[in-house]
DRENZALO-426439 format. One record per residue (C-alpha): residue number from 1; residue in one letter; z, x, y negated. Coordinates in nm, 2 decimals. Each point is the difference from the previous one (the first is absolute). Layout:
BEGIN
+-----+-----+--------+--------+--------+
!   n ! res !     pz !     px !     py !
+-----+-----+--------+--------+--------+
! NUM !   a !      Z !      X !      Y !
...
+-----+-----+--------+--------+--------+
***
This chain:
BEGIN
+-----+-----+--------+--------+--------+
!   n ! res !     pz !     px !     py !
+-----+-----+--------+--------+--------+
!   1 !   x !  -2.47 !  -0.76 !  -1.11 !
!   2 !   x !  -0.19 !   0.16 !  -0.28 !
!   3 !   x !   0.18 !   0.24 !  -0.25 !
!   4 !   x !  -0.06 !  -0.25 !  -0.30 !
!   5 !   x !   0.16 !  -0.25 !   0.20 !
!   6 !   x !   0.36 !   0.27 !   0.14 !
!   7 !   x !   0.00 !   0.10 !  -0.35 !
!   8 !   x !   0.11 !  -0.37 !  -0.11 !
!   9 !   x !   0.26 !   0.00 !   0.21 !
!  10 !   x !   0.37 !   0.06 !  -0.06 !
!  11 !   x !   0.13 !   0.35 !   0.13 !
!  12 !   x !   0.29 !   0.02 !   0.22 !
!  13 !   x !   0.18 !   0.23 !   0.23 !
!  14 !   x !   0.09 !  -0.06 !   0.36 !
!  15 !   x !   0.24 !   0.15 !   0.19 !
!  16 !   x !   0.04 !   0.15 !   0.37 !
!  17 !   x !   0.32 !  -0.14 !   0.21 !
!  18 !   x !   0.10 !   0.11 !   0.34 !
!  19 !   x !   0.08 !  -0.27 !   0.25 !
!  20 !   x !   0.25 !   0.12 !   0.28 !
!  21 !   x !   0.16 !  -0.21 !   0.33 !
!  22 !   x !   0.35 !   0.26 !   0.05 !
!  23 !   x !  -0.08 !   0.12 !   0.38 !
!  24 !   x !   0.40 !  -0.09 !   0.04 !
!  25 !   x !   0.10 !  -0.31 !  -0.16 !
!  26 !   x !  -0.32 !  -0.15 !  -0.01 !
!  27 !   x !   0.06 !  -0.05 !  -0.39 !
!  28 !   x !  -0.32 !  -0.07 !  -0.22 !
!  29 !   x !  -0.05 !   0.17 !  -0.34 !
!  30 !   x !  -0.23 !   0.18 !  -0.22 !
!  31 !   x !   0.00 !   0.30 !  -0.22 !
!  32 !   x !  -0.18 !   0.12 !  -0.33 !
!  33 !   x !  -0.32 !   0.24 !   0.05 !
!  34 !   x !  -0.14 !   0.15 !   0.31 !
!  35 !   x !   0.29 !   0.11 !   0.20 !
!  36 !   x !  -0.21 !   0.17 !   0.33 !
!  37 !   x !   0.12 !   0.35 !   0.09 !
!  38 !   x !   0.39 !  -0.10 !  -0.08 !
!  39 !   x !   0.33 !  -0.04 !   0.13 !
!  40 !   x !   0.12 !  -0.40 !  -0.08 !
!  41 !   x !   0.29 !  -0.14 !  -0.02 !
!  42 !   x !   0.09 !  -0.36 !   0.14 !
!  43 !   x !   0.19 !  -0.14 !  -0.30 !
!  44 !   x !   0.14 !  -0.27 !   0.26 !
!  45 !   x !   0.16 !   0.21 !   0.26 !
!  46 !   x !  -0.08 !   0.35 !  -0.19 !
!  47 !   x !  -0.19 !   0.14 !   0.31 !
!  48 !   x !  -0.25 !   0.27 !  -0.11 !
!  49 !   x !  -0.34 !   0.03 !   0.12 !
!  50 !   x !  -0.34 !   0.16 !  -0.06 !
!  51 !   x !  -0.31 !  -0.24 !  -0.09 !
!  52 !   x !  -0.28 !   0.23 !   0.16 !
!  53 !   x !  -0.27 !  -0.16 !  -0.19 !
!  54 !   x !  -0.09 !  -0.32 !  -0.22 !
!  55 !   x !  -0.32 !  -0.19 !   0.12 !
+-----+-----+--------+--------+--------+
***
């Protein structure tokens, strides 16, 4: 894509989520931003947990 051509384009923002399967309930859901290196908590059965890294 040439610059001429990305400078026609409309600007937006994106935006990072988390996905996480709870290690106890099985429970599938996502959080806002990159969440690696902390502690989680399951907001199904409230178990806490630590996502180690995002890939």
């Amino acid at each position: 894509m040439s610059e001429k051509d990305r400078d026609s384009l409309e600007h937006v923002l994106g935006f990072i989520r988390t996905h996480f399967n709870c290690p106890d309930c099985n429970f599938d859901f996502d959080e806002e931003g990159d969440r690696s290196s902390e502690a989680i908590e399951c907001p199904a059965c409230q178990t806490r947990f630590w996502c180690r890294e995002v890939r």
